[in-house]
N, C-alpha and C positions, 0 to 999 in steps of 0.2 A: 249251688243256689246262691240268689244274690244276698243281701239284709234286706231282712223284710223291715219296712215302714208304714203300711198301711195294708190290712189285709186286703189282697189276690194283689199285691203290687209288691214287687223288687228290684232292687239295685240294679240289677242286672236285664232290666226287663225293658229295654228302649222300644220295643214294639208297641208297646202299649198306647202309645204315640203321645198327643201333646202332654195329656194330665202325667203320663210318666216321665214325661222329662219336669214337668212342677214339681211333680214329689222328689224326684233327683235333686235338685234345686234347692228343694225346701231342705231336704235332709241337708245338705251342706252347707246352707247360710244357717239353720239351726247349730252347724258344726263351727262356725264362723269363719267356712272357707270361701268366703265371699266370690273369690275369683271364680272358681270351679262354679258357687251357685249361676251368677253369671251364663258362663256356657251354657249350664242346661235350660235356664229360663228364655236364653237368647233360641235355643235347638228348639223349645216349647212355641215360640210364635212364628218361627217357618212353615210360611204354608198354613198360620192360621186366619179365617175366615171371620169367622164370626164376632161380631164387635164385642161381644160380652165377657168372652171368652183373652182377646184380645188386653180391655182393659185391665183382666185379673194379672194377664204377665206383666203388662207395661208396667202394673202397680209394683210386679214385684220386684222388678228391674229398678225401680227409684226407689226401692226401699237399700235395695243392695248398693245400689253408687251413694248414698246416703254414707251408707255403714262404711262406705270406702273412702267417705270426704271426696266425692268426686260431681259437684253440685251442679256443675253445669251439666254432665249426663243425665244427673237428678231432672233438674228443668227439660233437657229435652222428653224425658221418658214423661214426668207431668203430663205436657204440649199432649203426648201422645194419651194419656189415659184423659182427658178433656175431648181431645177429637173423638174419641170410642165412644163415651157418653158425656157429654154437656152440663146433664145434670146431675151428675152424682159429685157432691162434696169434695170428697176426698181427694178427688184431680188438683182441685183447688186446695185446698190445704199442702199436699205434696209440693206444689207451684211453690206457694206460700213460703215455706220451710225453705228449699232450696232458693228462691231471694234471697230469701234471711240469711241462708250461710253465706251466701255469695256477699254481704255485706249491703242489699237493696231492698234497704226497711221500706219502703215508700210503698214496692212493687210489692214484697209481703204482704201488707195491710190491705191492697189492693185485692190479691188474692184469699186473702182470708175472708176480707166482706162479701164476695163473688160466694165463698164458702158459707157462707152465714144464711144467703139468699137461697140456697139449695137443701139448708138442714131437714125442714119438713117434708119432702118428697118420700118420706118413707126408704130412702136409699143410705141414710146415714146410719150409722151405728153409736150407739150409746157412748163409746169412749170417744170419739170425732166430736161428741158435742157438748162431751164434756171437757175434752181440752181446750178448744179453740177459745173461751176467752183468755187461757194461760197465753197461749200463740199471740194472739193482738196486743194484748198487755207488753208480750216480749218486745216483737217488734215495737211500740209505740214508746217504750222505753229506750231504744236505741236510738231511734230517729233522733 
């Protein structure tokens, strides 16, 4: 039997299809094997459909090239969690952040206001809205 990480899910269980390859995923970028999380978040959105479900991988795909300084995959994964849904924050803050490390305070600020426009849709969460005026500060002090 695999490690179990979530009860009726293991390690060993890739049938369980997409959310099993997230939990794969999770478990490894928890473990801070980036690369490996990778694989299985990439294995998680073959063949997935539905846009909801989509943005959750995209998100966790730029969280992980993040973690790897790999900002322009950051940025694309962003692109790709805004196409899924428009109006949830956090695309935009993602976007946000990777400008920023890319060294493009301008397009940051940019994205963070995008971010700001979005916080009341009831799709943001408490800690997105309590960071982002750290985020805009950051960037507005680089510029």
């Amino acid at each position: 039997e695999g490690i179990r990480i979530l009860p009726g899910f293991s390690m060993s269980a890739p049938e369980s299809g997409g959310a099993g390859w997230i939990l794969k995923g999770n478990h490894f970028y928890h473990e801070k094997n980036y690369e490996k999380a990778l694989e299985y978040y990439k294995k998680a959105l073959e063949g997935e459909k539905v846009p909801a479900a989509q943005w959750n991988i995209h998100n966790r795909l730029c969280a992980t090239y993040t973690k790897l300084e790999d900002h322009a995959k950051a940025l694309e994964e962003a692109n790709e969690m805004i196409k899924c849904d428009p109006e949830h924050p956090k695309g935009f803050v993602r976007k946000g952040g990777a400008h920023f490390f890319l060294g493009d305070f301008e397009n940051a600020l940019e994205e963070y206001s995008k971010a700001r426009q979005h916080l009341n849709n009831g799709k943001a969460d408490q800690k997105l809205v309590s960071n982002l005026p750290q985020y805009v500060s950051s960037a507005l002090q680089k510029q």
